[in-house]
N, C-alpha and C positions, 0 to 999 in steps of 0.2 A: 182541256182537262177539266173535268169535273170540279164539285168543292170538294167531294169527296175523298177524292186523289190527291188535291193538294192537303186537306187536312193530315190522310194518311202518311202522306211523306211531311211534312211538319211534326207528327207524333213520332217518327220514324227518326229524323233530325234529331229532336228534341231527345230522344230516350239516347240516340247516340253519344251524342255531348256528354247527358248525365254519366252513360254508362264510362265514357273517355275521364271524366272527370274526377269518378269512384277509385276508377282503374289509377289514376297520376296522384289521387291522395293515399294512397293505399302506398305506392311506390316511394312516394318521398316520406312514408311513417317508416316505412323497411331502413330507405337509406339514414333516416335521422337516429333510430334506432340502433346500426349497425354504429353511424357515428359516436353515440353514446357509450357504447360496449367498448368501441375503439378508446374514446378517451380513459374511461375507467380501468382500461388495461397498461395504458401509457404512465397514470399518475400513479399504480402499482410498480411497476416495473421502475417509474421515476423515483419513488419512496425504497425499491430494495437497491438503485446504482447509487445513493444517498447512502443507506446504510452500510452497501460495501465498499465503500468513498472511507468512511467513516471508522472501519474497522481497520482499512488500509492506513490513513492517514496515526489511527493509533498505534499499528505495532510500528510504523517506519518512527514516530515520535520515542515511544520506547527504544528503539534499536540507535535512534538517535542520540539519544541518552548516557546509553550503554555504554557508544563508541565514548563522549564527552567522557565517564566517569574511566575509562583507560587510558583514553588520553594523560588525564590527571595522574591517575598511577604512574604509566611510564615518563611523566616529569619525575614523579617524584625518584622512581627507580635510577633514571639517570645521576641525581642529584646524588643518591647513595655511590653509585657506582663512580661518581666523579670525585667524593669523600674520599670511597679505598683508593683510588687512584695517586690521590695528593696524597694518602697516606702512606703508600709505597714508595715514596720520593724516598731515596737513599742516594748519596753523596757517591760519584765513582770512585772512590779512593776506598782500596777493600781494609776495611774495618775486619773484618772474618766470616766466617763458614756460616756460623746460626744467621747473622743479618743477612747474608743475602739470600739464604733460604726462608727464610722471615718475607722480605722483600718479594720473594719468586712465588710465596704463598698468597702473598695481600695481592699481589697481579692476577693471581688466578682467579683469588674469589673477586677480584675487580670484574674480570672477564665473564666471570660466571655468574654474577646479577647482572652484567648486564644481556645474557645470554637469557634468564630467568625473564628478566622485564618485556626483552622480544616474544619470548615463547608465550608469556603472558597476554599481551598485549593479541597477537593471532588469535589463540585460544578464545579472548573474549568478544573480538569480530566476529568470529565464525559460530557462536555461540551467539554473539545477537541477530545475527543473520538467518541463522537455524531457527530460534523462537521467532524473529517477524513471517520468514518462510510460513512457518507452522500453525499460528495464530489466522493466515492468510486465507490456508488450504484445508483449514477446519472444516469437517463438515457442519451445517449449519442445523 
């Protein structure tokens, strides 16, 4: 072989390389790029499961709440309901007609808050349950 020949295939070689080496930086600027886009979509989507963490974690606190401040009521409804109760205590030895109709009165309204306290008490479950629901499925 000539020098000529071998120069030829030396600038031949050489342009190769270059061209292989254009082509693999070119390729890993695509892949570092895509990687970038990727992260910048993750730390988004990271920042909105944050915020609806956040929105979650407030209405179940409120609803939490909610449930505590009934609770309280229905002590307290009990404690009335346990008042009329002691206060329909009547002796069995019949006294007459008005006391134990007196008596059959103060058991009903016994029965009847404490009918009132339950009814209550559901009503404002489902009422904090509705608004955390709701707060939830808002659209944004």
């Amino acid at each position: 072989m000539t020098v000529r020949t071998w120069i030829s295939v030396g600038i031949f070689i050489a342009g190769f390389t270059l061209g292989c080496g254009v082509v693999r930086f070119a390729w890993q600027a695509e892949r570092l790029e895509t990687a970038q886009i990727q992260a910048k979509q993750l730390t988004e989507l990271n920042a909105k499961l944050k915020e609806l963490n956040d929105e979650k974690d407030s209405a179940l606190s409120e609803r939490d709440s909610a449930l505590a401040d009934l609770r309280l009521r229905d002590r307290d409804n009990a404690r009335l309901s346990e008042r009329l109760r002691n206060a329909t205590a009547v002796s069995d030895h019949p006294i007459g007609t008005c006391q134990r109709h007196l008596a059959e009165c103060q058991g009903l309204l016994a029965e009847g808050a404490g009918l009132v306290a339950e009814g209550g008490e559901m009503v404002g479950r489902l009422d904090a349950d509705r608004t955390a629901v709701r707060r939830l499925t808002q659209p944004r």
